[in-house]
N, C-alpha and C positions, 0 to 999 in steps of 0.2 A: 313521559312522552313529550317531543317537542312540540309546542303547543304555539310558537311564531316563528313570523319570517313571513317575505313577499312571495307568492306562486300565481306566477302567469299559466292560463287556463286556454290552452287553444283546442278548440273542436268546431266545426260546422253546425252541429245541434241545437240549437237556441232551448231547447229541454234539455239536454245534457249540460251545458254550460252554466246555466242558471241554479240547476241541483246540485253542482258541484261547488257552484259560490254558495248557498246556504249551508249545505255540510262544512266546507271549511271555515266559511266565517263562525260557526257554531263552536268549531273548537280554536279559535285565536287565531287566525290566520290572516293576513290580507290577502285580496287577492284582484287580478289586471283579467280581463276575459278579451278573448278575440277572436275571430271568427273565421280567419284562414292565415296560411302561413305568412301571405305577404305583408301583413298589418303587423304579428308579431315581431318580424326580421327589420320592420321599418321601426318600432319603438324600439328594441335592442339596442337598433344602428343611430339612433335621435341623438342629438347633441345634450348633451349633460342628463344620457338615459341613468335610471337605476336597476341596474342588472338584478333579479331575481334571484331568491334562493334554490328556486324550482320551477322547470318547464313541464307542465303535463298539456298533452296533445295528442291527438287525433293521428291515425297514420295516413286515415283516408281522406282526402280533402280538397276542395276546388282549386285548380292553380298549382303551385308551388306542393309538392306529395309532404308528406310529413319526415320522408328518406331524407329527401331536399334539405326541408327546415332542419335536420339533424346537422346533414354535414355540413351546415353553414357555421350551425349553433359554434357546432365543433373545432371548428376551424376557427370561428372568431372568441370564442369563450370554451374557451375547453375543461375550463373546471365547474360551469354550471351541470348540473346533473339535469338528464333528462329523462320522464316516464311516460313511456309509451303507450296509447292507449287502443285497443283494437278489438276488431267482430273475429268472432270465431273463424271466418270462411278467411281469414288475413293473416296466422299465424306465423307464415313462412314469410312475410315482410317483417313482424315482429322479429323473429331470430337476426334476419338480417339488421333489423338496427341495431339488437344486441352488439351486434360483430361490430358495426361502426361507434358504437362507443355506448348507446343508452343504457341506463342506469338496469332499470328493468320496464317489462312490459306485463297490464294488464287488460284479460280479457273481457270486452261487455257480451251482457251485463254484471255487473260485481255489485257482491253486498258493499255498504259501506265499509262495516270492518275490515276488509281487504282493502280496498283503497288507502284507507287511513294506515293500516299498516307498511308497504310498500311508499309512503310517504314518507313517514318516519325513520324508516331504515335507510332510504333516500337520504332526509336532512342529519341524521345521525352519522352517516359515511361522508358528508362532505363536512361536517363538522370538525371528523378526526381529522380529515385530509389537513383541515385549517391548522388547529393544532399543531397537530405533526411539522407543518410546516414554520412555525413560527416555535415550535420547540429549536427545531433545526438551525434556525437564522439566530435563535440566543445562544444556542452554543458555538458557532460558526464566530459571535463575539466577545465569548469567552475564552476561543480555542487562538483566535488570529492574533498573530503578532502584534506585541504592542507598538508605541512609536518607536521609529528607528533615529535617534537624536546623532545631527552631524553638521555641520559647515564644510566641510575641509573637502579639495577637490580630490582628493585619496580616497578617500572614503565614500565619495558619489560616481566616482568610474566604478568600484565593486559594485555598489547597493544598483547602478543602471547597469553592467552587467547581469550579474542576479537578475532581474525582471525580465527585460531582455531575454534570456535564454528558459524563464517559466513556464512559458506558455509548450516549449517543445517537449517531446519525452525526453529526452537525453538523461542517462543517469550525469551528475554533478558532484566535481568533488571541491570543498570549500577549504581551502589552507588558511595557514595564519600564526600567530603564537597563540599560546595558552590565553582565553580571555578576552578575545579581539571582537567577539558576538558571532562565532559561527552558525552557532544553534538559532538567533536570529534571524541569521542572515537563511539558511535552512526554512525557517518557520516562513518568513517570506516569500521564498520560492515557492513552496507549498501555496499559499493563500493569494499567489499571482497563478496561478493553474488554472488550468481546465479539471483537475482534482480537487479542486478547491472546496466541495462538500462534501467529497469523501473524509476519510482518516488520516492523520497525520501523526505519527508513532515517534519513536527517537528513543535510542536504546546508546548507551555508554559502552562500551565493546571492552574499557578497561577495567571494568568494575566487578568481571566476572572472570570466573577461571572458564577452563576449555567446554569442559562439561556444560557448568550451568550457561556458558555463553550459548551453545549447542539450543539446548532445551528454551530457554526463551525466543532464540528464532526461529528455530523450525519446530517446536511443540514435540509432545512425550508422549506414546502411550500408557496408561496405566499400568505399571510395571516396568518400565523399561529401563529402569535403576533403583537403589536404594534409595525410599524416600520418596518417589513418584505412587501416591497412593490416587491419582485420579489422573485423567488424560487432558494435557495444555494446549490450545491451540497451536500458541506461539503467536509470537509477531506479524511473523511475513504474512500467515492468514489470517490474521486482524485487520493485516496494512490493506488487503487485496482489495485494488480499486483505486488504492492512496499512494502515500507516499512514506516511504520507510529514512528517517536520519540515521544514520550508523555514525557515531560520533567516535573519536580516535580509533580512527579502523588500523591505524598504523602498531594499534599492539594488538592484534587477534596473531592468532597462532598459524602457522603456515596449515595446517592441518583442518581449522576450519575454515581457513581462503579457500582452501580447495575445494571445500563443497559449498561457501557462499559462490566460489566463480558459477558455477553447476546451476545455482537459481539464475545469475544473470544471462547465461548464455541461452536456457531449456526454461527458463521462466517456471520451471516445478519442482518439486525437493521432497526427501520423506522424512517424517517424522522420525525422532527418538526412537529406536524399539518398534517400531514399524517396516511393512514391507510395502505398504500401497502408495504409490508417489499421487502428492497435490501441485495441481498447474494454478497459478498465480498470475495477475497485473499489476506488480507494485514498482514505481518511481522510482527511484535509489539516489539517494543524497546522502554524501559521505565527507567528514569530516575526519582531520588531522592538523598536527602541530608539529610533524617531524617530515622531513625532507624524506620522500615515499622513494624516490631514485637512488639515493645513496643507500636506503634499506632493502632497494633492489639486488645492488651493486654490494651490500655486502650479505645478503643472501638469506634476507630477515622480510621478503616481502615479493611478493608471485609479480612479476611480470604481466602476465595476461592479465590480473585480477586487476591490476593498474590501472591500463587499458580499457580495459571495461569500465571503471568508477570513473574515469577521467577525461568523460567525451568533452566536456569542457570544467575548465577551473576558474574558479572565483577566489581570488588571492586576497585577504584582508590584511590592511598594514596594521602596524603595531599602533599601540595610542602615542608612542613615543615621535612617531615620525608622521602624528596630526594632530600638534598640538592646540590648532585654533578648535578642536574639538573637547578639550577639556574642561574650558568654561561650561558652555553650554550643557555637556553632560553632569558636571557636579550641580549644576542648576536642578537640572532635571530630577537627579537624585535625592537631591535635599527636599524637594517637592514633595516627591512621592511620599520619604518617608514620615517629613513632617504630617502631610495628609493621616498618614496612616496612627502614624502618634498622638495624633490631634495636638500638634505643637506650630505653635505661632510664629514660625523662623522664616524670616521673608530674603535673605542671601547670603551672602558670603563676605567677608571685611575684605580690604585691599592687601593686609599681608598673608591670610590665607589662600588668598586668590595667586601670590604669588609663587607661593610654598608647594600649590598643585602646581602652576605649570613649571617650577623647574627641578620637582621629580622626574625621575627618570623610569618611572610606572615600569619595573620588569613585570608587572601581574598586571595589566594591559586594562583594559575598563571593568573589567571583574572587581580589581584590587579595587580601584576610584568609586565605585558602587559598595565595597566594605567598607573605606575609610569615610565615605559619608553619611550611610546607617549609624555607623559610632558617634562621628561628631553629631548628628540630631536629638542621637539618646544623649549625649553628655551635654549639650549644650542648655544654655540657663535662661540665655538674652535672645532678642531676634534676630540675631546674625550667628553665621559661624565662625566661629575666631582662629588665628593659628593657635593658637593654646590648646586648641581638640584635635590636633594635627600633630601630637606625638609621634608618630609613628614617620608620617612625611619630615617633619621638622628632623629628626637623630638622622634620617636616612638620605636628605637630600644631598648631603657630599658622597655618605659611603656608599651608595647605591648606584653612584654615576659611575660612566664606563669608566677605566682604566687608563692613562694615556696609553698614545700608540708606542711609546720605548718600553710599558713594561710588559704592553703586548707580544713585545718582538721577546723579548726575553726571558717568557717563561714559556712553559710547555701548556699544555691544553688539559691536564688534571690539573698543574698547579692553578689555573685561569678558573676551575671548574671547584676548586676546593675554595677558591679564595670569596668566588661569588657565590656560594653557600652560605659561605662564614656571614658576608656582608650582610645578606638575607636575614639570617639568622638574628643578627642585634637590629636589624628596622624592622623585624618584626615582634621585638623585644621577646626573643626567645620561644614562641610557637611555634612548634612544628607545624601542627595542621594548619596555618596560616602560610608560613613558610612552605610546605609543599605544594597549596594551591597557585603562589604566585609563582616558583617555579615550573610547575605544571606539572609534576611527578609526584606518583603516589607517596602516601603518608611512610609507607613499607621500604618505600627505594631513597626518602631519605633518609630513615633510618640506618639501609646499608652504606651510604653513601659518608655520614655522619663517622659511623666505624671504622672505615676502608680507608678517609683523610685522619683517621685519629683527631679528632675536632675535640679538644677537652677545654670545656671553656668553661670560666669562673661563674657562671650562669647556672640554676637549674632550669632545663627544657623540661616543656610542656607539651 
């Protein structure tokens, strides 16, 4: 039972009032007594009051009715609970505080046990409410984007764009190359909302085939395929309320654009194996790395579905073309992971420093966020040296563009074979490295690897 906490005690009764202060002082209680509504609403409103954990009062009373003292209470402090206290011949004013917000009411005369009950159940419901709510606020700061690290004025037109258009509904589509921090910039949006204590979802659209992309967004009945041995929400009714990322929406298959347009347009969609449709309120933030017009135009991506994800766009530049951004972020990086390593590495040397900025990052701040996890694990001294910088060090010539004559003079596979190849040895031969800085799956460089005949004196990984 809870057994403290401060409870102002309003009634007119100087016998009522007084038996109510010993009952509660008896079981741990403080307690404030007052003898009509006006005296209460004046300590409430008092300069550096201490708000109560509980108002129990009288309905009936001189001046100011106890209705009054409710909708004040209510209006000025809406989380204090209040308990109503009433004569039998007054029940139908009891109901009506109900309605106006109090907690609950009882009737005199009452045993003690009923009182003290109806107390507890009181300070127990506002207790969870507290909880609850400071659950909510710790995950709200585990959920929120972390720092968005930038100087460069490229990078602060997106990130004030982005904010800028958070607070509206408009679905959002965020471009960029592979890496550029979509999904940041995404999480951001979300956490500049008026959604912003709802859910905030994010689902990779490339990482599934047709089917299971299917089933994770609109959910499955139990049965609705081999393998569905129970029924999934899905996404979209997780999201409902929030906001949904759809990241590379640019590889979903024409076949499920057409029933995502169907959410956007009718806001409801059915389940897998189902026939009963769910109506939804979810945000729609979508993300890609491929020109969605040209995929229009050659008949790899719905027009209208376009449309709809694209009430406005947030274009993020490459890290290549904001370079006063790569100090700062290798800073940032090397921080973090020293933190996390528990490693004493306080920066970066001057020819490391230079080594970042005259790569030519094709795997944009992703890649610069991998090459500096490495260099903190390899690293011995309190700086990072170019010597951990293997990877940028072989790659900074072969990685730079091409000039513009051999541009003119090769075809668009050969340009596409060659910068694989390049890839391929500044990532000293990883494929799954090499397809992340790419941006294509581990699967498409493998066809891709085939299809140039790429036989290199290397064994890939």
């Amino acid at each position: 039972m809870i057994s403290e906490g401060l409870i102002f005690i309003c009634d007119d009764e100087e016998q009522m009032r007084q038996y109510l202060k010993k009952l509660l002082l008896a079981h741990g209680f403080a307690v404030e007594l007052f003898c009509d509504g006006e005296s209460v609403l004046q300590r409430l409103e008092s300069e550096g009051a201490i708000i109560p954990d509980l108002l129990l009062q009288d309905i009936q009373m001189p001046g100011i009715s106890g209705i009054e003292v409710l909708q004040k209470v209510r209006q000025r402090h809406p989380a204090l609970p209040t308990v109503i206290m009433t004569a039998y011949g007054t029940i139908d004013s009891a109901v009506e505080a109900i309605k106006l917000g109090a907690y609950d009411y009882i009737a005199k005369p009452f045993p003690k046990e009923k009182i003290l009950d109806v107390l507890e159940k009181a300070l127990e419901r506002k207790l969870l409410i507290t909880e609850n709510r400071g659950l909510k606020e710790e995950l709200l700061r585990h959920t929120a984007p972390g720092e968005i690290v930038f100087t460069s004025h490229l990078f602060r037109e997106a990130y004030n764009l982005a904010c800028m258009v958070a607070s509206s509904e408009a679905n959002i589509l965020i471009s960029g190359e592979s890496g550029t921090g979509k999904e940041l910039i995404a999480r951001a949006i979300h956490f500049n909302s008026q959604r912003r204590d709802k859910r905030y979802l994010s689902l990779n659209c490339a990482a599934f085939t047709d089917t299971l992309l299917e089933s994770q967004l609109f959910g499955h009945i139990k049965g609705a395929f081999t393998g569905a041995t129970a029924n999934n929400k899905g996404l979209l009714l997780e999201a409902d309320g929030g906001t949904l990322f759809l990241d590379e929406i640019g590889d979903v298959s024409l076949a499920v654009q057409a029933k995502l347009l169907r959410v956007l347009q009718e806001r409801e969609f059915i389940p897998v194996g189902s026939t009963r449709s769910c109506t939804i309120d979810v945000r729609f933030v979508a993300a890609t790395n491929k020109n969605l017009e040209k995929e229009i135009r050659d008949g790899r991506f719905r027009e209208d579905l376009y449309y709809r994800l694209n009430v406005i766009e947030v274009p993020l530049p490459s890290l290549r073309d904001r370079k006063e951004d790569i100090e700062p972020l290798a800073l940032h990086f090397l921080k973090k992971y020293a933190t996390r390593l528990k490693k004493k590495i306080t920066g970066l040397d001057d020819r490391a420093l230079t080594v970042l900025r005259e790569y030519h990052w094709p795997g944009n701040v992703r890649e610069l966020q991998n090459i500096m996890e490495r260099a903190v694990i390899l690293a011995l001294g309190e700086s990072v040296t170019a010597d951990l910088l293997p990877i940028l060090k072989s790659a900074t010539t072969a990685a730079a563009p091409p000039p513009a004559t051999d541009l003119c003079e090769s075809s668009l596979e050969e340009l596409e074979r060659r910068h694989i190849e390049r890839t391929l040895k500044a990532t000293g031969y990883f494929k799954n490295h090499t397809a992340e800085i790419l941006g294509i799956s581990r699967k498409t460089l493998d066809r891709k690897i085939a299809t140039y005949g790429l036989t290199l004196d290397h064994d890939l990984k």
